[in-house]
BASEBA-787564 format. One line per 8 residues: number of its first residue (from 1); their letters; for each residue y, x, z of C-alpha. Coordinates in Angstrom, 2 decimals, always signed. Layout:
N
NUM = a = Y:X:Z ~ ...
END
This chain:
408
1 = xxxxxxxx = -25.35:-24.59:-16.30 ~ -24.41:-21.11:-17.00 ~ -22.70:-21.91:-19.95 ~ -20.58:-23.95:-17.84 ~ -19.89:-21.60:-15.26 ~ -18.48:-19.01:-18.12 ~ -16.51:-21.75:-19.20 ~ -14.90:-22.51:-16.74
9 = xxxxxxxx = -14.82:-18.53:-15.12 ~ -12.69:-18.13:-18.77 ~ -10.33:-20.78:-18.63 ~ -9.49:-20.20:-15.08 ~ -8.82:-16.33:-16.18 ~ -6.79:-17.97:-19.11 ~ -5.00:-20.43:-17.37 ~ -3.99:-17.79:-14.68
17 = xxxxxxxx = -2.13:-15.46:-17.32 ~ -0.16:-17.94:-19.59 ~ +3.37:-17.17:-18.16 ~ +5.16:-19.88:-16.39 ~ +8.74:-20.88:-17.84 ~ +10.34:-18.00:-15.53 ~ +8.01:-15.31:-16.31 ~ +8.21:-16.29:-19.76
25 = xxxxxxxx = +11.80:-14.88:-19.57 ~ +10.50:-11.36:-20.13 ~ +12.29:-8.17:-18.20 ~ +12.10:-7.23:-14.28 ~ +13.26:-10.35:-11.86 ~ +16.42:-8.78:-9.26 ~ +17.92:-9.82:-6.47 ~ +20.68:-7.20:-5.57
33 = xxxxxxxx = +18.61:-4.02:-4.49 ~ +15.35:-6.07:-4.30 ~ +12.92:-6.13:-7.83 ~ +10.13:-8.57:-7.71 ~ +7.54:-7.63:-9.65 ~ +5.16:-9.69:-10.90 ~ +1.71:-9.47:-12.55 ~ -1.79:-10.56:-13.99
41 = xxxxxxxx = -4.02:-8.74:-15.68 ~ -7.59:-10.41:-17.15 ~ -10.46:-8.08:-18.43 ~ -14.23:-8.91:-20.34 ~ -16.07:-5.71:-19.15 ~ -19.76:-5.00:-20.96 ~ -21.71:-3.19:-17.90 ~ -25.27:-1.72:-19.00
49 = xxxxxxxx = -26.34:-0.94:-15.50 ~ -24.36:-3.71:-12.85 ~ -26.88:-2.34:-9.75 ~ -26.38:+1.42:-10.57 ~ -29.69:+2.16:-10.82 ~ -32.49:+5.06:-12.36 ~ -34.05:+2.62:-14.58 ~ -37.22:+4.04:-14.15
57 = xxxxxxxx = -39.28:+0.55:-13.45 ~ -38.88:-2.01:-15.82 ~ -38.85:-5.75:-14.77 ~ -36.48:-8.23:-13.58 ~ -37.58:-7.91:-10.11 ~ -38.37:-4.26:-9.71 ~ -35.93:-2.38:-7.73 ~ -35.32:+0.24:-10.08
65 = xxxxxxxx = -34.50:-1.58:-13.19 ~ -31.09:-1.58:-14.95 ~ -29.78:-4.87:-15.40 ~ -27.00:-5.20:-17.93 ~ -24.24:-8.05:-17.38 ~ -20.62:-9.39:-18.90 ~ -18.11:-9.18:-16.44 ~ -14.47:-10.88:-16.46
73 = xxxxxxxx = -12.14:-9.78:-14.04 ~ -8.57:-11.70:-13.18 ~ -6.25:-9.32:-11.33 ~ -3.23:-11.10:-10.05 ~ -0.59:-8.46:-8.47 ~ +3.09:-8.96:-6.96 ~ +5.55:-6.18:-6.23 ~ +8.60:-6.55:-3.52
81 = xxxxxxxx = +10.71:-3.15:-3.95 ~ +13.82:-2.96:-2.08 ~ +16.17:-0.03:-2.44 ~ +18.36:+2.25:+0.05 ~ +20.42:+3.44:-2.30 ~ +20.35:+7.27:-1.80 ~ +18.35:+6.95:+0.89 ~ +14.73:+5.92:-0.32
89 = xxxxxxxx = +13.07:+2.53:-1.00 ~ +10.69:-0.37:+0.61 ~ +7.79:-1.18:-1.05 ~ +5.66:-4.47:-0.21 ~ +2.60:-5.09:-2.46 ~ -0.73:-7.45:-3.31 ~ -3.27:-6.75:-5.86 ~ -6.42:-8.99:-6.41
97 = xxxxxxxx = -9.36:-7.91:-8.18 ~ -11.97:-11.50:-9.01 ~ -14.92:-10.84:-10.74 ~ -17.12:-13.33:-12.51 ~ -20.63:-12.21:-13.58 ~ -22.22:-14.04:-16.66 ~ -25.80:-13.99:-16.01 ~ -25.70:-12.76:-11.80
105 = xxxxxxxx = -23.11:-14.59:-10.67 ~ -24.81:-14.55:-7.15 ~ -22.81:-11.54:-7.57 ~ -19.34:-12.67:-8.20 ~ -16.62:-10.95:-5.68 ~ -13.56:-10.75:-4.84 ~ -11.75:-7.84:-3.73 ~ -7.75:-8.22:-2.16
113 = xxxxxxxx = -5.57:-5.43:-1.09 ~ -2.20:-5.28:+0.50 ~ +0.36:-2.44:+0.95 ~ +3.28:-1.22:+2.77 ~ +5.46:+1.61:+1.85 ~ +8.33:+2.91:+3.52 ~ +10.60:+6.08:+2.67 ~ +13.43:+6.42:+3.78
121 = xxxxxxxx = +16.51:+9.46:+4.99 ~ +18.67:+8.90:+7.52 ~ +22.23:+9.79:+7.49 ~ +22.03:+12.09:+10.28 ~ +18.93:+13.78:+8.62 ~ +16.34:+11.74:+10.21 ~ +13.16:+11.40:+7.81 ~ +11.01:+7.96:+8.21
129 = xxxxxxxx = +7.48:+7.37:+6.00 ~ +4.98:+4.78:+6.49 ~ +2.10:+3.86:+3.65 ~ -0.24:+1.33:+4.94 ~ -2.96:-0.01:+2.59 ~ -5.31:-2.88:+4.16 ~ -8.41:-3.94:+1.56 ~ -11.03:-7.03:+1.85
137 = xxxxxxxx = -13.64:-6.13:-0.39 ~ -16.91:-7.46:-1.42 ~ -17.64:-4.95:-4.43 ~ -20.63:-2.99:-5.36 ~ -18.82:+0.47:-5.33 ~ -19.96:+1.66:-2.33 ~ -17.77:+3.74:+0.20 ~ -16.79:+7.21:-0.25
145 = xxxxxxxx = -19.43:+8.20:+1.81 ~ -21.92:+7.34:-0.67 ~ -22.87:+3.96:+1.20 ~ -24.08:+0.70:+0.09 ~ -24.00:+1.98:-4.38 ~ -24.75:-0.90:-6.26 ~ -25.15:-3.51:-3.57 ~ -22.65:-6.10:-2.74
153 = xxxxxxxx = -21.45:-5.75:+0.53 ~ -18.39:-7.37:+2.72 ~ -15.96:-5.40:+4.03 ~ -12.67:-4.55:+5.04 ~ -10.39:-1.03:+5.97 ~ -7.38:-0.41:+7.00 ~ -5.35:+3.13:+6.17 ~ -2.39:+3.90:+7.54
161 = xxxxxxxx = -0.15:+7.32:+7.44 ~ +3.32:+7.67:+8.80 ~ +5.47:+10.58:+8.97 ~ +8.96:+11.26:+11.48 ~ +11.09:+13.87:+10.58 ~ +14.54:+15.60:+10.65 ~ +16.47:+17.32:+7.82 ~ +17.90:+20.13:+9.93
169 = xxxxxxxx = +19.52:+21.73:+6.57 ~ +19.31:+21.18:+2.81 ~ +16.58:+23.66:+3.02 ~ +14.18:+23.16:+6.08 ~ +12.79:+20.20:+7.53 ~ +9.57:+19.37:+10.46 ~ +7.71:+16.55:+10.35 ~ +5.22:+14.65:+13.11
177 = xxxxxxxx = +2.49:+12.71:+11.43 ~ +0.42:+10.18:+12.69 ~ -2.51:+9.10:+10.55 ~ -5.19:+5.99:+11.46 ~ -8.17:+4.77:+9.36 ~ -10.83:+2.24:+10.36 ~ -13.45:+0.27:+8.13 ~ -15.36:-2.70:+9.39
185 = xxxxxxxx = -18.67:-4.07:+7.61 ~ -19.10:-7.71:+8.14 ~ -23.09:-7.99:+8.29 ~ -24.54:-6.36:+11.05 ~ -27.35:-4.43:+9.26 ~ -24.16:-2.20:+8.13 ~ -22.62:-1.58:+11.38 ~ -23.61:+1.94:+11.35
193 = xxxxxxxx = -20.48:+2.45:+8.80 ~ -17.72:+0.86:+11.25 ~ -15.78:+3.52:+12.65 ~ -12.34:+4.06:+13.93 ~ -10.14:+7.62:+12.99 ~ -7.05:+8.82:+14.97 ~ -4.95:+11.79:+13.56 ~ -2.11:+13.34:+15.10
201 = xxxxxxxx = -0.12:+16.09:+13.46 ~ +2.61:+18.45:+13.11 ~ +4.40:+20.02:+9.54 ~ +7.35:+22.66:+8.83 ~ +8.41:+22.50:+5.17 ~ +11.20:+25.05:+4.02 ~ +12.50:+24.64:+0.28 ~ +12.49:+27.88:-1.72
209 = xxxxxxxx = +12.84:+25.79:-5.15 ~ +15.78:+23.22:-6.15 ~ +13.28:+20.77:-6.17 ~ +10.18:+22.53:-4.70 ~ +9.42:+23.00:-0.90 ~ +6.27:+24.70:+0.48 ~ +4.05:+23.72:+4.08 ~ +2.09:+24.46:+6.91
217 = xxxxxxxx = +0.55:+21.68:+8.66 ~ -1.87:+21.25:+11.69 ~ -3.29:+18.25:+12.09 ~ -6.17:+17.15:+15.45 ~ -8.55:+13.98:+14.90 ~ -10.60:+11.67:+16.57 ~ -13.47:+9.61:+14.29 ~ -15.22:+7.26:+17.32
225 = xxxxxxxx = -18.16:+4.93:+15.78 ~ -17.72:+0.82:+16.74 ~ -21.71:-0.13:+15.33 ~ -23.01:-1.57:+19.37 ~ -26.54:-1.05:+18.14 ~ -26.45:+2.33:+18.40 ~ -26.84:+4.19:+22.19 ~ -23.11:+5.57:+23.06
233 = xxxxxxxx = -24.99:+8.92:+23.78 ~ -26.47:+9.33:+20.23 ~ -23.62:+8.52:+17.86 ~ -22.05:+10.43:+15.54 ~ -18.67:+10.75:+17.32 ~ -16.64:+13.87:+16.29 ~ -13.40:+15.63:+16.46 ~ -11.71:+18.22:+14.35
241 = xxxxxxxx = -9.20:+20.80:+14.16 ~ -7.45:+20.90:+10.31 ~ -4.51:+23.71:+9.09 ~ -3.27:+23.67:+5.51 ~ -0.65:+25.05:+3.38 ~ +0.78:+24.02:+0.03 ~ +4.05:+23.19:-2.19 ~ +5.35:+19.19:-2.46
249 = xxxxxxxx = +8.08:+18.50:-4.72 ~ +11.08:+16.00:-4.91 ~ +11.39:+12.81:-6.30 ~ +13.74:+13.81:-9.26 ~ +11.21:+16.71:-10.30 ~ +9.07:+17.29:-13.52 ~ +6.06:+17.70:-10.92 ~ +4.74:+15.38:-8.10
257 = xxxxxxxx = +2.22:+14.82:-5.48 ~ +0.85:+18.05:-3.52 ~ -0.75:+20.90:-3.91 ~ -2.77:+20.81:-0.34 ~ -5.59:+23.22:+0.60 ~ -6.85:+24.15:+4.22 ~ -9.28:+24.68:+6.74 ~ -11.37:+22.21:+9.08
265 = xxxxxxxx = -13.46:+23.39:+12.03 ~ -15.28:+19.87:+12.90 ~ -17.66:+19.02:+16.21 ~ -19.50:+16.37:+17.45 ~ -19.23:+14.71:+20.85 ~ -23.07:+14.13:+21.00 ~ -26.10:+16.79:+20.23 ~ -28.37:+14.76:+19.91
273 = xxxxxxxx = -28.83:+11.61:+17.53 ~ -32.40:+10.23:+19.26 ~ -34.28:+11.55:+22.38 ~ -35.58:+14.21:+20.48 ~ -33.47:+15.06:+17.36 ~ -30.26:+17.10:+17.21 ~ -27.54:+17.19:+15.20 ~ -25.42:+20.03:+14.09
281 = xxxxxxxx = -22.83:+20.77:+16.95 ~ -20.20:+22.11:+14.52 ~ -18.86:+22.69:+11.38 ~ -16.12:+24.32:+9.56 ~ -15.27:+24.15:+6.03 ~ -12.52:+24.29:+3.30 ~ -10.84:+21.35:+2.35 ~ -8.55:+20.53:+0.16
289 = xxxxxxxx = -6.20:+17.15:-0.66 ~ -4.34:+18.21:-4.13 ~ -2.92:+15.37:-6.29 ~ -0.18:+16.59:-8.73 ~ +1.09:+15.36:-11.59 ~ +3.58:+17.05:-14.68 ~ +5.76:+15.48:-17.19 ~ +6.76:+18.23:-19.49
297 = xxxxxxxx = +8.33:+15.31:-21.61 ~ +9.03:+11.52:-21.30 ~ +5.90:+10.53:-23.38 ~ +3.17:+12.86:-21.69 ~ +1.84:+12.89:-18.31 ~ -0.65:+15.55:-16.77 ~ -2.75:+14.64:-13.53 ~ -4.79:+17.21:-11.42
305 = xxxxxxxx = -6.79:+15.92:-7.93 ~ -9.04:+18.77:-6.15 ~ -9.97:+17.01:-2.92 ~ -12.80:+18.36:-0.45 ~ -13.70:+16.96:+3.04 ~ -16.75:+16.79:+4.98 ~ -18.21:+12.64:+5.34 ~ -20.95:+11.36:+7.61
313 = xxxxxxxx = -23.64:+9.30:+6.16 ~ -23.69:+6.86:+9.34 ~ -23.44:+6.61:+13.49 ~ -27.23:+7.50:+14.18 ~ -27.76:+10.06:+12.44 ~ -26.99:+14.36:+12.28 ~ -26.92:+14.00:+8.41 ~ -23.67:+14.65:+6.63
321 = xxxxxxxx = -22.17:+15.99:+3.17 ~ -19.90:+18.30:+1.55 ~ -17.97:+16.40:-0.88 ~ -16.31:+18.13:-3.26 ~ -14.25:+17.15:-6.34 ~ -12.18:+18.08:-9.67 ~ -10.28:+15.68:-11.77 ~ -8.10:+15.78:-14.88
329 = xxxxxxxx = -6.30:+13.09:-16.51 ~ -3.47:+12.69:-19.51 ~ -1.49:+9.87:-20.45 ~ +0.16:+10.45:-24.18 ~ +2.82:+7.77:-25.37 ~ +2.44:+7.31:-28.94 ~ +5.43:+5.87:-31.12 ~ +6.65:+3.66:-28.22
337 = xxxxxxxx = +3.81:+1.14:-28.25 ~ +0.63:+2.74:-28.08 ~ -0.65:+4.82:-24.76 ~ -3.61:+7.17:-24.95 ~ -5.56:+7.43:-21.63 ~ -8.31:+10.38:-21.18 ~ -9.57:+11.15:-17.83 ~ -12.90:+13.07:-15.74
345 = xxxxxxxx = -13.92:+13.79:-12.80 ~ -17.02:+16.20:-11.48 ~ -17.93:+16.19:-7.69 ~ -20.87:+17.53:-6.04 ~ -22.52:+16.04:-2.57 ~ -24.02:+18.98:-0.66 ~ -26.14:+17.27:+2.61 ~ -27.09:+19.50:+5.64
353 = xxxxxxxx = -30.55:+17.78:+6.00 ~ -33.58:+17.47:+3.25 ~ -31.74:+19.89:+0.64 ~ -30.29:+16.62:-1.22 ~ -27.04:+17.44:-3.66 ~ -25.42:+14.69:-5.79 ~ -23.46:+16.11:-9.04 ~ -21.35:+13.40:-9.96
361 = xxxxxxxx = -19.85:+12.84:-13.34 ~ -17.12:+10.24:-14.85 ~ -15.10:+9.83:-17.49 ~ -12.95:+7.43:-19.01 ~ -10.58:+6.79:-22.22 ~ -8.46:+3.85:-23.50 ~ -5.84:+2.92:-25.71 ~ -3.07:+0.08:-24.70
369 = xxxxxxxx = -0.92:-1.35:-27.32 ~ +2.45:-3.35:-25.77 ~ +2.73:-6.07:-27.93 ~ +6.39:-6.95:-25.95 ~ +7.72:-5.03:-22.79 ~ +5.72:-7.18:-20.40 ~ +2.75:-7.78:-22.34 ~ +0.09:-5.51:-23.12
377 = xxxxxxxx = -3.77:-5.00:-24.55 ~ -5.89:-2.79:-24.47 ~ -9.70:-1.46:-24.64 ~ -11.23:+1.16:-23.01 ~ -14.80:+2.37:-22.01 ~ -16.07:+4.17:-18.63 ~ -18.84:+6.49:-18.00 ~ -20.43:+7.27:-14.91
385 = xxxxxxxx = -22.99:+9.43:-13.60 ~ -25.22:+10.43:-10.64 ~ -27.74:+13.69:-10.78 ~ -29.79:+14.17:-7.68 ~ -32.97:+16.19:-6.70 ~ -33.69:+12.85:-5.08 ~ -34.48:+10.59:-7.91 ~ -33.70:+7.75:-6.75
393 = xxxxxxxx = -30.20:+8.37:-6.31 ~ -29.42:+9.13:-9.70 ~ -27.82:+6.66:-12.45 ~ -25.94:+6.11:-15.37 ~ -23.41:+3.21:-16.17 ~ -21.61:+2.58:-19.40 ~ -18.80:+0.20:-19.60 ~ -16.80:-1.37:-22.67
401 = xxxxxxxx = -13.45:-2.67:-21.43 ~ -11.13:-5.10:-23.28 ~ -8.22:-6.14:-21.45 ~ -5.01:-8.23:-20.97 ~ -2.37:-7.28:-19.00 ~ +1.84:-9.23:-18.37 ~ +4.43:-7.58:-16.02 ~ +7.24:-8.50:-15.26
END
């Protein structure tokens, strides 16, 4: 029977990335100013430790035991871009993520994510920017706030920033942002994760560079939790006040992204978190949401992300962490067809209660050979790891990647 299974789990993977007659065409599909994009990707992923776990029981059944599996992933994608000429661009997206276990395919998921991005400059100087990204996802990841690592759970999150602006010269600019998250678990044992964030905020940018402007922002928010199991007067509602500074750069430039640090002063709505326990009434912090990247030259690409925030672990409870983070990343063209990919990240977890800290490592490399213009291969292999003074947080996970990829 499991033969079977990865029989048919591979030909459905194969079937779904021959190219139809049009694809088959080769080169980008255009309407006018609208490029559709199409895509599929398929990979065969060795994973040595599927649950993320210590490994320090052995046995099937034993809830510390790493359990190795083959994993193929089919990744279907699809691309809309429509451009203003001059004045910016409409981006609608889809990207699918299927993944078929060998051996555990009770733990086959699927993962789908759309997105919306708008940017666009009005004649009169008016500035427009919405990037929404909705995801349904049944993965073992976990959330960013450390929840749920290694066990399959259902889920679903919407993010959404926008931005309205005006231009009032070549070299000054405000900006009014309006920012809205919310994640929703679907079993019930997990509704201490669904929560709902509102964030309001305000920018002046003044350009001091041909291509370089610099910020101050202030931004207010509003996290309110939705699990109904939990009494209104214990949860872990909160506000915060956040100010930060930093360049961005245009389009056109050698550098992108932001260079974004600040300061958050964060409280909580509640004090306490049962009848008799209380929480931390307030907290302030650095933070810090830097993602820039540098081409010095057509074939190389640099990446830096420093990001800080402060998460909470859950509605009932006064525990939280300081989660910090450092990442570096190159992409290196080599003679046209080959692309060199090196990349690692260290973060470390720093909770208010017990004296827990997480030091997170991971690093990955890979080299893709494009066989044509839309058609691509590749292999690659991740690491990841998780030290903690509580042991049974910590893990390794090795992965061996070989991969497929068309676009059109």
């Amino acid at each position: 029977m499991k033969s079977e299974k990865l029989f048919i789990c591979v030909l459905i993977a194969l079937f779904m990335i021959i190219p139809s007659p049009l694809l088959a065409q080769g080169g980008k599909i255009t309407l006018g100013n609208l490029k559709v994009i199409p895509g599929i990707t398929g990979q065969t992923i060795y994973d040595d430790n599927i649950y993320m776990k210590n490994g320090t029981t052995t046995g099937k059944n034993d809830p510390s035991t790493k359990i190795s599996d083959w994993i193929y992933h089919v990744q279907p994608a699809l691309l809309l871009n429509y451009t203003f000429p001059e004045r910016g661009f409409l981006n609608l997206g889809y990207q699918g993520d299927w993944a078929f276990y060998n051996e555990n395919s009770r733990n086959n998921w699927k993962n789908n994510k759309g997105s919306l991005a708008l940017d666009y400059k009005a004649p009169g100087g008016l500035i427009l920017g919405i990037n929404n990204l909705y995801a349904a996802s049944e993965d073992p990841l976990g959330s960013p706030d450390q929840y749920a690592i290694g066990r399959t759970t259902s889920r679903w999150d919407n993010d959404l920033k926008t931005k309205f602006g005006f231009l009032f010269s070549e070299k000054f600019r405000s900006l009014l942002y309006y920012n809205n998250y919310k994640q929703e678990y679907k079993d019930q044992s997990d509704a201490g994760q669904n929560y709902n964030d509102n964030e309001f905020g305000i920018g002046l940018e003044a350009k001091f560079l041909p291509k370089t402007w610099g910020f101050l922002r202030y931004h207010y928010g509003k996290r309110d939790f939705d699990a109904a199991s939990v009494t209104s007067a214990y949860k872990a509602n909160s506000n915060w006040h956040k100010t930060s500074a930093g360049l961005t750069w245009d389009a056109a430039a050698k550098l992108s992204g932001e260079l974004n640090v600040g300061y958050m002063w964060k409280s909580y709505d509640n004090e306490y978190y049962t009848a008799t326990l209380k929480r931390k009434k307030s907290i302030d912090t650095w933070v810090a949401a830097t993602s820039i990247s540098y081409k010095p030259i057509e074939t190389t690409n640099l990446s830096l992300n420093i990001a800080r925030t402060i998460r909470d672990t859950g509605a009932d409870t006064g525990e939280y962490f300081e989660d910090t983070g450092y990442g570096l990343s190159l992409q290196q063209t080599i003679l046209r067809k080959l692309v060199f990919n090196l990349g690692g990240m260290y973060s470390i977890n720093e909770y208010n209660t017990n004296g827990r800290q997480d030091t997170n490592y991971s690093a990955n490399t890979g080299l893709d050979y494009k066989i044509q213009d839309w058609v691509t291969v590749g292999v690659g292999y991740n690491y990841k790891k998780k030290d903690s003074n509580f042991k049974v947080n910590e893990y390794t996970d090795n992965q061996f990647i070989a991969s497929l990829k068309l676009v059109y």
